[in-house]
C-alpha positions as CSV (number, residue, x, y, z in Angstrom):
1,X,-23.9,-3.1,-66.9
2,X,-26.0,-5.3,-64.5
3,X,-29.1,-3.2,-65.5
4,X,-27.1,-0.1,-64.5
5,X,-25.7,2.8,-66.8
6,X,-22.2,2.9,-65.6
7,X,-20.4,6.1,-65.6
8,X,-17.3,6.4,-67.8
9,X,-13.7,7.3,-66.8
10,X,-12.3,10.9,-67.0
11,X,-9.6,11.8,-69.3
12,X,-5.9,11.0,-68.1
13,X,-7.8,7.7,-66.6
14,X,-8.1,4.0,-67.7
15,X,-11.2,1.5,-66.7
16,X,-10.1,-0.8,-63.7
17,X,-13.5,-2.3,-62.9
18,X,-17.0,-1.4,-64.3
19,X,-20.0,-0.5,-61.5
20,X,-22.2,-2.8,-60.4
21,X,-25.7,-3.0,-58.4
22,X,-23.7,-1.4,-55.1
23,X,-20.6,-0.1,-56.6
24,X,-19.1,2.5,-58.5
25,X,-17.1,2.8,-62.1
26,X,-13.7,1.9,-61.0
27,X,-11.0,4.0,-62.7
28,X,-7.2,4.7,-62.4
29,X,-4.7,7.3,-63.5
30,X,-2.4,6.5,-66.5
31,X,0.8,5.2,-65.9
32,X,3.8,7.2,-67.5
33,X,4.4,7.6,-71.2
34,X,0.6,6.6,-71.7
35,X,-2.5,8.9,-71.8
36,X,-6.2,9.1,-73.0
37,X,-7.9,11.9,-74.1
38,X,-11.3,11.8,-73.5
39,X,-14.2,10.0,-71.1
40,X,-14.0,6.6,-71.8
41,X,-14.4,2.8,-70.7
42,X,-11.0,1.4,-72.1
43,X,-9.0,-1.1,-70.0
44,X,-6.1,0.6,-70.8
45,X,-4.1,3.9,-72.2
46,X,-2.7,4.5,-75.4
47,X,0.9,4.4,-75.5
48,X,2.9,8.0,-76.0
49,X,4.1,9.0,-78.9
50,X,8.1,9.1,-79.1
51,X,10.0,12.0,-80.5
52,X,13.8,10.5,-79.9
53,X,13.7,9.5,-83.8
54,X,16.4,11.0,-86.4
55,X,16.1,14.7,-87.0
56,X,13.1,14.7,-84.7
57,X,12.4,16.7,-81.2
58,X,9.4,17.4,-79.2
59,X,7.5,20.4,-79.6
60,X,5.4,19.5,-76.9
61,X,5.9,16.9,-74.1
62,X,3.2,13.4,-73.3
63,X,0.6,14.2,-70.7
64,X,-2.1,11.8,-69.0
65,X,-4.4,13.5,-71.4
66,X,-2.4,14.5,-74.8
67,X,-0.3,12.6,-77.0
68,X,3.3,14.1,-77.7
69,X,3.8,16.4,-80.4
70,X,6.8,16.0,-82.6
71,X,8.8,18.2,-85.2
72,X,11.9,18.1,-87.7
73,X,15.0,19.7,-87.7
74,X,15.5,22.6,-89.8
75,X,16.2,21.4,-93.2
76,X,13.6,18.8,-92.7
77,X,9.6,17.5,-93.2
78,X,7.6,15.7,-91.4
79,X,6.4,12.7,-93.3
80,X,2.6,12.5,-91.7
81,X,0.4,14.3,-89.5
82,X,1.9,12.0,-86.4
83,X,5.6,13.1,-88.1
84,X,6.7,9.6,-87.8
85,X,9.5,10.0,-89.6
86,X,11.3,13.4,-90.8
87,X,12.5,13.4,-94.4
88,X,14.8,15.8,-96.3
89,X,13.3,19.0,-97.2
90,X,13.8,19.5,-101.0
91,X,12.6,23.0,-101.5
92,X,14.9,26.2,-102.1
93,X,15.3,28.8,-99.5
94,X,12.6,30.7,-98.6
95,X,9.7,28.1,-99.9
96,X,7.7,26.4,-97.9
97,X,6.6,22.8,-98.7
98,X,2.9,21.7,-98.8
99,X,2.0,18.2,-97.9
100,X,0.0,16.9,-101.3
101,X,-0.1,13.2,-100.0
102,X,1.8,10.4,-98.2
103,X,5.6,11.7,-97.8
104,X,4.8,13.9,-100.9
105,X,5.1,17.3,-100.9
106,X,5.4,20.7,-102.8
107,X,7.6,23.9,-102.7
108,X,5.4,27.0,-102.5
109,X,7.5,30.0,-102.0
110,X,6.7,32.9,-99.6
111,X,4.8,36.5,-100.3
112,X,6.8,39.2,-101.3
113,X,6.1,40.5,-97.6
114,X,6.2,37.4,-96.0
115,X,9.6,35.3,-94.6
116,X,9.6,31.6,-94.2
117,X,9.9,30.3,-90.4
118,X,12.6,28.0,-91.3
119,X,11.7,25.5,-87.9
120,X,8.2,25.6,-88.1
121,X,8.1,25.5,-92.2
122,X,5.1,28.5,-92.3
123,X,5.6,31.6,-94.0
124,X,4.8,34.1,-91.6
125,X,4.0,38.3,-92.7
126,X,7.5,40.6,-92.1
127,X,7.4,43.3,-89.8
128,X,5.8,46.7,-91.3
129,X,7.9,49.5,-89.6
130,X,6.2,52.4,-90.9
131,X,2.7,51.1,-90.1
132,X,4.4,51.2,-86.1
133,X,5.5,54.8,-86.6
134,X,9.2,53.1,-86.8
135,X,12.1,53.2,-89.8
136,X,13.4,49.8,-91.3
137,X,16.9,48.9,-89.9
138,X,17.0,45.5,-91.7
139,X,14.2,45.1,-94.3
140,X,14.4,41.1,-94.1
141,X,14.3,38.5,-95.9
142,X,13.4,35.1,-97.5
143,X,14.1,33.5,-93.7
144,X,14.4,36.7,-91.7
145,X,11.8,39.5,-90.3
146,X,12.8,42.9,-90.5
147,X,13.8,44.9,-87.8
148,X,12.9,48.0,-87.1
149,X,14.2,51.3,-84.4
150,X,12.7,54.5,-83.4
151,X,13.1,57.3,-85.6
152,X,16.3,59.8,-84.4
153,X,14.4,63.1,-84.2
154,X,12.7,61.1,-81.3
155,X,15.4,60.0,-79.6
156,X,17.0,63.7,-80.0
157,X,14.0,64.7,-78.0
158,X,13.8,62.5,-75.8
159,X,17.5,63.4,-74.9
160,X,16.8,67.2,-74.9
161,X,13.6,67.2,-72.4
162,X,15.9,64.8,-70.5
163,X,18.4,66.9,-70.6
164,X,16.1,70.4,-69.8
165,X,14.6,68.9,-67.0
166,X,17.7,67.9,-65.0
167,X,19.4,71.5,-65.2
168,X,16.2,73.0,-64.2
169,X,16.8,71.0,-61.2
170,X,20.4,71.9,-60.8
171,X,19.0,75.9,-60.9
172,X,16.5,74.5,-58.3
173,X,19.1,73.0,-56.2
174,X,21.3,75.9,-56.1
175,X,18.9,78.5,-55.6
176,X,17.3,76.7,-52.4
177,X,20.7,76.2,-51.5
178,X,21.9,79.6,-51.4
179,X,18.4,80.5,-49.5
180,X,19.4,78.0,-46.7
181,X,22.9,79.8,-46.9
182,X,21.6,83.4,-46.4
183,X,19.3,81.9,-43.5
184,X,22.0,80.4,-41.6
185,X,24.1,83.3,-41.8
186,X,21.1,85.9,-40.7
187,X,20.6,83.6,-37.2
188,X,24.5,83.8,-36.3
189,X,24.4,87.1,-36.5
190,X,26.1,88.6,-33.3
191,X,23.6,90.9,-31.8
192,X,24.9,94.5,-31.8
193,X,25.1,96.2,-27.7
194,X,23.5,99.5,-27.5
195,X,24.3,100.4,-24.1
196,X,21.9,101.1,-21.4
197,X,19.0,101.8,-23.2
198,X,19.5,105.3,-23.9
199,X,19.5,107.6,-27.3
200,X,22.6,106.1,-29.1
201,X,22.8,109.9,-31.7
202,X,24.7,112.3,-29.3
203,X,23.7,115.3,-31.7
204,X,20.4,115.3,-31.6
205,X,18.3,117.7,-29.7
206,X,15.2,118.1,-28.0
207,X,12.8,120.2,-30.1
């Protein structure tokens, strides 16, 4: 501009005034509900994308620098990449749908290992309990991880070094009691009178 490369506005910011001979590129912050995402010499932000549509809520919220991210209720697709609309999801329980073109889609179902993430519509691997040194509680299922718990021999000894270690301190605790008992007793011993010093055995006699 004016012979002059101007220098463009930072994302989260809109173009108020271009530079000139003696001034600089003039920006301002977005307003709210608006954003941009990258440098840029626009006179304006793009408008936010709403979520407050039928069977839709925000998975993430509008910044000054990202758009809002939207997603369907369980039980329902989004219709585009943008999920402008959220239409009935078709497929039995425990398929996923593929997007195959414009509000088209197909039912793929899950791995044998796998359970579908009903909100997010991604099958997603189940949990493998004996890889983790654990035993299966609930296996899963086609919408449902497994769950797994720590096998009982370990929790058996877990409870029996728990339970060695506090009566080794009981033993502890009464031995060092009594000790302190025997002490205490030993320094209120009265001491004994022995009269005047002299040879307390009446029957001995002088060699």
């Amino acid at each position: 501009m004016n012979g002059r490369c101007c220098k463009l506005c930072p994302p989260g910011q809109y173009l108020e005034g271009f530079c000139t001979k003696t001034t600089e590129t003039v920006c301002r912050p977005c307003p709210d509900n608006f954003f941009s995402q990258q440098y840029n010499a626009f006179n304006k932000c793009m408008p936010c994308q709403s979520c407050q549509g039928a069977h839709k809520e925000y998975e993430e919220k509008c910044s000054s620098t990202t758009n809002a991210k939207c997603l369907c209720h369980p039980g329902f697709l989004c219709s585009d990449d943008a999920c402008s609309q959220c239409v009935e999801n078709m497929c039995d329980v425990g398929e996923k749908a593929v997007k195959t073109g414009p509000k088209q889609h197909k039912c793929q179902p899950c791995r044998d290992d796998e359970y579908l993430d009903v909100k997010m519509n991604i099958c997603r691997p189940r949990l493998q309990c004996s890889k983790e040194g654990l035993v299966v509680q609930f296996p899963g299922n086609k919408t449902h991880n497994a769950v797994c718990r720590r096998h009982e021999r370990h929790v058996y000894m877990i409870l029996g070094i728990g339970c060695g270690v506090l009566v080794l301190l009981l033993v502890t605790l009464s031995l060092v009691t009594k000790k302190c008992r025997a002490g205490d007793s030993l320094s209120r011993r009265p001491v004994e009178e022995i009269g005047d010093g002299t040879d307390c055995n009446l029957n001995s006699k002088a060699p």
